[in-house]
C-alpha positions as CSV (number, residue, x, y, z in Angstrom):
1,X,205.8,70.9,188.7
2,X,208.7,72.8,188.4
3,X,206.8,76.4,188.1
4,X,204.6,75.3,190.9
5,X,208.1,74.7,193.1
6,X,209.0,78.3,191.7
7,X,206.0,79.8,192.7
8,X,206.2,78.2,196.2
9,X,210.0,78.5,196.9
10,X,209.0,83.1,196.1
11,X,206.5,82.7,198.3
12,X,208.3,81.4,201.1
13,X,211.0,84.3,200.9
14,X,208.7,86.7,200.1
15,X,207.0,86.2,203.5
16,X,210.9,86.3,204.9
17,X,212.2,89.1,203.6
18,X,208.6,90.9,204.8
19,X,208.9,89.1,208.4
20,X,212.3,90.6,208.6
21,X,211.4,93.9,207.4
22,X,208.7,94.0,209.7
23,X,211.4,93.1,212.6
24,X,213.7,96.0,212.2
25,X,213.6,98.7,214.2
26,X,212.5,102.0,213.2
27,X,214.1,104.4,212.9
28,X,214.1,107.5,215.1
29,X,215.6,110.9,214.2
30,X,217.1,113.2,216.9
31,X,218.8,116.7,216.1
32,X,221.1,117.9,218.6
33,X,222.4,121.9,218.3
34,X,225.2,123.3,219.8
35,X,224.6,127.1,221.1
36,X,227.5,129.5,219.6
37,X,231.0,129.8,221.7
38,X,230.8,131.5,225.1
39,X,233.3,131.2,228.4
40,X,236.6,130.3,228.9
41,X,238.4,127.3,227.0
42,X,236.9,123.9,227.9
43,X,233.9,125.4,229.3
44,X,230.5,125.5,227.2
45,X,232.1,124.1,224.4
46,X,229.0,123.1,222.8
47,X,230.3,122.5,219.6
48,X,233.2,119.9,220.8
49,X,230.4,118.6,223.0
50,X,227.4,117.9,220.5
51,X,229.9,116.1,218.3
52,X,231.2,114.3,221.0
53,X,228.1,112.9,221.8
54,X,226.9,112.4,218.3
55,X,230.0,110.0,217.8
56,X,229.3,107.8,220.4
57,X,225.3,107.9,219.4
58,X,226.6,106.6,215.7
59,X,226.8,102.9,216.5
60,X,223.4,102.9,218.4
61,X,220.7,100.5,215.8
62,X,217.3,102.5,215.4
63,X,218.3,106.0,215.7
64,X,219.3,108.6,213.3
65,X,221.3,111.2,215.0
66,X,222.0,114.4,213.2
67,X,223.9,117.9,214.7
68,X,223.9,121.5,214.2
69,X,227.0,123.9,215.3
70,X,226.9,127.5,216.5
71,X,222.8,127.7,217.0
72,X,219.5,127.3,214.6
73,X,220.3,126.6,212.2
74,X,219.9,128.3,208.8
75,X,218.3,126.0,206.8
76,X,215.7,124.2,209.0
77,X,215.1,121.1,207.0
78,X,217.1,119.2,209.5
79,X,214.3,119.1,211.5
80,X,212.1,117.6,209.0
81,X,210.8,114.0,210.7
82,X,212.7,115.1,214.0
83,X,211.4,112.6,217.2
84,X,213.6,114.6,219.5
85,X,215.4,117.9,219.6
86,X,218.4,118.5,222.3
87,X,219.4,122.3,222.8
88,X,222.9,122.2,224.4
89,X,223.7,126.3,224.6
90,X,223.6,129.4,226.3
91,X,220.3,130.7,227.7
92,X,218.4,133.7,228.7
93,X,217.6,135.9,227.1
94,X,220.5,134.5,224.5
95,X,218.3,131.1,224.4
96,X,218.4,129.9,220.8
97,X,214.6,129.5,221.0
98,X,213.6,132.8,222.2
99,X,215.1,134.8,219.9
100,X,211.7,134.9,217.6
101,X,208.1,134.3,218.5
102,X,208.4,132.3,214.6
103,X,211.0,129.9,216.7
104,X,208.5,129.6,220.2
105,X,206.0,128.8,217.9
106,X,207.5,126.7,216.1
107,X,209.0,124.6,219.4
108,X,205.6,124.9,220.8
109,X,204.0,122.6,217.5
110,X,206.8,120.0,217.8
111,X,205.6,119.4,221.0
112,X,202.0,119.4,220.4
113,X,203.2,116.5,217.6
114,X,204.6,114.7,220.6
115,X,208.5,115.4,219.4
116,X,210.9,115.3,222.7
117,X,212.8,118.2,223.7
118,X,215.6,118.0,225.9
119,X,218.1,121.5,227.3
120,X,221.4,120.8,228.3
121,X,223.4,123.4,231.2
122,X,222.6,126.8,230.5
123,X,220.1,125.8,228.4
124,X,217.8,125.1,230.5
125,X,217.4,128.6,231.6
126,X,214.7,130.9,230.1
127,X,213.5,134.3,231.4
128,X,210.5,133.4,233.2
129,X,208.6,135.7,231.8
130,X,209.5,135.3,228.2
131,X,209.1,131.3,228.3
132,X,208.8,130.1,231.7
133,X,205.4,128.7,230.9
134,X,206.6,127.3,228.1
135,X,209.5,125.4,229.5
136,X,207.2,124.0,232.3
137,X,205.0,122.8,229.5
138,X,207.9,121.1,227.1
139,X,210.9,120.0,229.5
140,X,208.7,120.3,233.3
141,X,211.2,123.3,234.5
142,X,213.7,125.7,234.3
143,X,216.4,127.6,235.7
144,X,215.2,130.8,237.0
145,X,217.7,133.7,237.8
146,X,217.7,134.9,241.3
147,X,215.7,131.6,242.4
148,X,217.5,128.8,240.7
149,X,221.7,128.8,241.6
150,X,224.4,127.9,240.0
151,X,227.1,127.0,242.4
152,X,230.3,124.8,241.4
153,X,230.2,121.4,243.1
154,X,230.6,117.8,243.6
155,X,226.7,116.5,244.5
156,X,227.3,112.3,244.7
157,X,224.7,111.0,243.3
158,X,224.4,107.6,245.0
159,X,221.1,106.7,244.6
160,X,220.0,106.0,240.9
161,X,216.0,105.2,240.4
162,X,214.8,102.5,238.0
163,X,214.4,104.1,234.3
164,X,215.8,103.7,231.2
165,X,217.9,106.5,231.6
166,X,219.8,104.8,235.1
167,X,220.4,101.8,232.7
168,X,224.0,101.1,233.1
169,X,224.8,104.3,235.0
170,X,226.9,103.4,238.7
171,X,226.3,106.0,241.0
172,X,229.0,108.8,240.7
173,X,230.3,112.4,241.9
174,X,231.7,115.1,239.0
175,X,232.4,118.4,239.7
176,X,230.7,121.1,237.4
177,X,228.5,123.8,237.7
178,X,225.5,122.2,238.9
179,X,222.3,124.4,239.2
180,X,219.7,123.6,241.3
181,X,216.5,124.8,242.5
182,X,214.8,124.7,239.6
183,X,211.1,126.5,238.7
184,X,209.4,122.9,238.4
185,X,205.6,122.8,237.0
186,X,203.6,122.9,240.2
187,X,206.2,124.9,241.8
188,X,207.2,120.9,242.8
189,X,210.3,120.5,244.9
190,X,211.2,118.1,241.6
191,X,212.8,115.7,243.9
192,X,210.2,113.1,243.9
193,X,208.4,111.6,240.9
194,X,205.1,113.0,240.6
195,X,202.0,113.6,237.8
196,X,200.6,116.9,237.0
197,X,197.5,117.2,234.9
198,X,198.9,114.0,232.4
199,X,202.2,114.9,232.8
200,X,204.9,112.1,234.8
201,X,208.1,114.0,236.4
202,X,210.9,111.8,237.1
203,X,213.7,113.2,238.5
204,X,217.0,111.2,237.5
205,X,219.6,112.2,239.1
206,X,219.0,113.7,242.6
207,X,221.6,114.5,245.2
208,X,221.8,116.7,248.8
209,X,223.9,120.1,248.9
210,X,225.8,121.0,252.0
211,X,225.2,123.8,254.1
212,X,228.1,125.3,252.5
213,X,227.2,124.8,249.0
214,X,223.6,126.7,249.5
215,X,225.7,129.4,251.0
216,X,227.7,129.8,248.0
217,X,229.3,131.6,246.3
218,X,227.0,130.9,243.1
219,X,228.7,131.8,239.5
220,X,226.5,134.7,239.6
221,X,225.2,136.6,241.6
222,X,227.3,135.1,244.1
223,X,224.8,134.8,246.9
224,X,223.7,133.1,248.9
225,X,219.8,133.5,248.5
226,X,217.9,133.5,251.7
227,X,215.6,130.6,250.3
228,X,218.3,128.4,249.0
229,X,220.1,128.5,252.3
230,X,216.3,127.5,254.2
231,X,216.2,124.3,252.1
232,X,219.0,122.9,254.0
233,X,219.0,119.3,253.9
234,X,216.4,118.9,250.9
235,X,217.8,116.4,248.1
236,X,217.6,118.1,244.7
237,X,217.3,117.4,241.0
238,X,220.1,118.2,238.5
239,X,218.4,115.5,236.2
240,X,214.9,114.9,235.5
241,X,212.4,113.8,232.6
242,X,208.9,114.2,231.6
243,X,206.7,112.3,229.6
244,X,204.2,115.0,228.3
245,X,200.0,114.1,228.1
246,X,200.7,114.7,224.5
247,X,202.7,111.5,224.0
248,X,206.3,113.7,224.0
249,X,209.0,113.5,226.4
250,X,211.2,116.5,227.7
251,X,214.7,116.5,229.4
252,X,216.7,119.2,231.5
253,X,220.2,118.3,232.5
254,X,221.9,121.0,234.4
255,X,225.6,119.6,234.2
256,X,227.7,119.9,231.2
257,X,230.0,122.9,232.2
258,X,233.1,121.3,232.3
259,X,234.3,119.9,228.8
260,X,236.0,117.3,230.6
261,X,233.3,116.0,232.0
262,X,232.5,113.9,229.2
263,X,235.3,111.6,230.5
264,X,233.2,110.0,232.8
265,X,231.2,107.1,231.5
266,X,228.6,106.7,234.1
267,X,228.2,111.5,233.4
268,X,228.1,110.4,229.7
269,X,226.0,107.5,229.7
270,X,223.3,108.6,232.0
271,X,223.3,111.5,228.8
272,X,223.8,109.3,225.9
273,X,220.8,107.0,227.6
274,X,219.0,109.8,228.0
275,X,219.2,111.2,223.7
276,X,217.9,107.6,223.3
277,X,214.5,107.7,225.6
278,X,214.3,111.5,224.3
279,X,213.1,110.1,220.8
280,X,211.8,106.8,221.9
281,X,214.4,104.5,221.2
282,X,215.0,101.4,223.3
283,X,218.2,102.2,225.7
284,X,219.8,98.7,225.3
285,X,220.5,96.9,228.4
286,X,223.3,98.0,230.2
287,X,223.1,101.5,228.7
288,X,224.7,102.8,225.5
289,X,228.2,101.7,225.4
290,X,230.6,104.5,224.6
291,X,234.4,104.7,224.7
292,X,236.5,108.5,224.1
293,X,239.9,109.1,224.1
294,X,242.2,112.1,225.4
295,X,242.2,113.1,221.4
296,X,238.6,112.6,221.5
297,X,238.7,115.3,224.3
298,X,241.1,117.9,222.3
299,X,238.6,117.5,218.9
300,X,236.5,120.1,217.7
301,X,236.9,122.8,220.8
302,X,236.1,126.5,219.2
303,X,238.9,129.0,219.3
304,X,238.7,130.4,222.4
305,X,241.3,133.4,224.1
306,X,243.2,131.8,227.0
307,X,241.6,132.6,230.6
308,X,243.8,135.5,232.1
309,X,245.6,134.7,235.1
């Protein structure tokens, strides 16, 4: 009797510990990597940035985030398993990505595996010629010189649209260097969902320019572009996602200029939301709850020369 209680009383937690195990979440891996210093002090600090984020993404149950500082990195394991890949850097022709056809290649067969790739600020700008195409393909657009602009504003964006990425997020108004105009697949104004050969495009966050914010000046070239100024009125995407035919998602975010920035919890939690649906974790309700301090701020900024006067 007593080995027949035994044998039952196993049983019984065998099939609980294997219900629980079947609960938990899996896990999901996303590698953020910082792009090498550029600009003045607390601009494009990638590096202070990616960390940044990766400490508020540490608490967040199902997701395994991991970082790389100063570009690709040099041993490339840390992308072995990836579910998402965030590229928060300078672009161009100084794109991480582009610098080999090995590394487009490479970028090109995460995607077709249905990995998420998301570009950050200057990151999402490419050559068009060199990756345009591509970018369309991954993340839905990109910043292209002498079409896209890059003026520094304060777009309000008070009109959020129900996603996973909005979870949370109040509407809100940041200065940085917003760019808009992007080259959207389709050659779409990006401002309105939409679904392109199995492709959805979601813009996220979507606000109007002024007449005097088309008419510049941009960072560079300074302006103002004929066809910038003859979209007065349009609203336009600074924000938008894609979920790809093959099963991946893509991101561009063109904030993320101003190091400060990351103050702003509605800024960094439309972003931190955003790393989640990126690799196909669950954004928990109310968004991802982050809290950073003034030290937080100060951490990890590269060594930069002070901005002359």
């Amino acid at each position: 009797m007593k080995k027949y209680l035994g044998c039952c009383l196993f049983s019984v937690l065998s099939l609980l510990v294997g219900h629980g195990l079947a609960n938990e979440p899996e896990t999901r891996k996303l590698v953020i990597i910082a792009g090498k210093p550029s600009h003045p002090p607390r601009m494009h600090e990638f590096n202070a940035g990616v960390q940044l984020i990766h400490k508020c993404l540490e608490h967040v149950e199902g997701l395994d985030a991991e970082f790389v500082l100063n570009g690709w990195p040099e041993d490339e394991s840390v992308f072995a398993d990836a579910d998402a890949v965030v590229f928060y850097m300078d672009g161009g022709k100084k794109h991480e990505i582009v610098q080999s056809e090995e590394r487009m290649r490479q970028v090109d067969q995460w995607t077709q595996q249905g990995v998420g790739i998301g570009c950050m600020h200057y990151g999402v700008e490419v050559l068009a010629d060199q990756a345009g195409s591509q970018f369309k393909r991954w993340i839905g657009g990109h910043y292209e010189n002498m079409f896209s602009c890059n003026p520094i504003w304060q777009p309000n964006f008070s009109q959020l649209p129900k996603h996973p990425i909005t979870s949370g997020v109040k509407p809100f108004a940041v200065e940085d260097e917003w760019y808009f105009n992007m080259r959207f697949v389709a050659d779409l104004d990006g401002n309105q969902p939409a679904e392109i050969d199995g492709m959805k495009f979601q813009p996220i966050l979507v606000a109007s320019p002024s007449d005097d914010v088309r008419d510049g000046p941009y960072v560079y070239p300074k302006g103002p572009y004929e066809h910038i100024q003859a979209n007065a009125a349009r609203a336009e995407a600074m924000m938008w996602v894609v979920e790809r035919a093959d099963g991946g998602r893509g991101m561009g975010f063109t904030g993320g200029h101003f190091h400060d920035n990351w103050a702003n919890d509605d800024y960094r939690k439309v972003v931190l939301n955003a790393m989640l649906w990126l690799a196909k974790v669950d954004v928990p309700e109310g968004g991802v709850h982050s809290k950073i301090s003034a030290a937080d701020l100060e951490a990890n900024l590269d060594p930069k020369p002070k901005k002359r006067k």
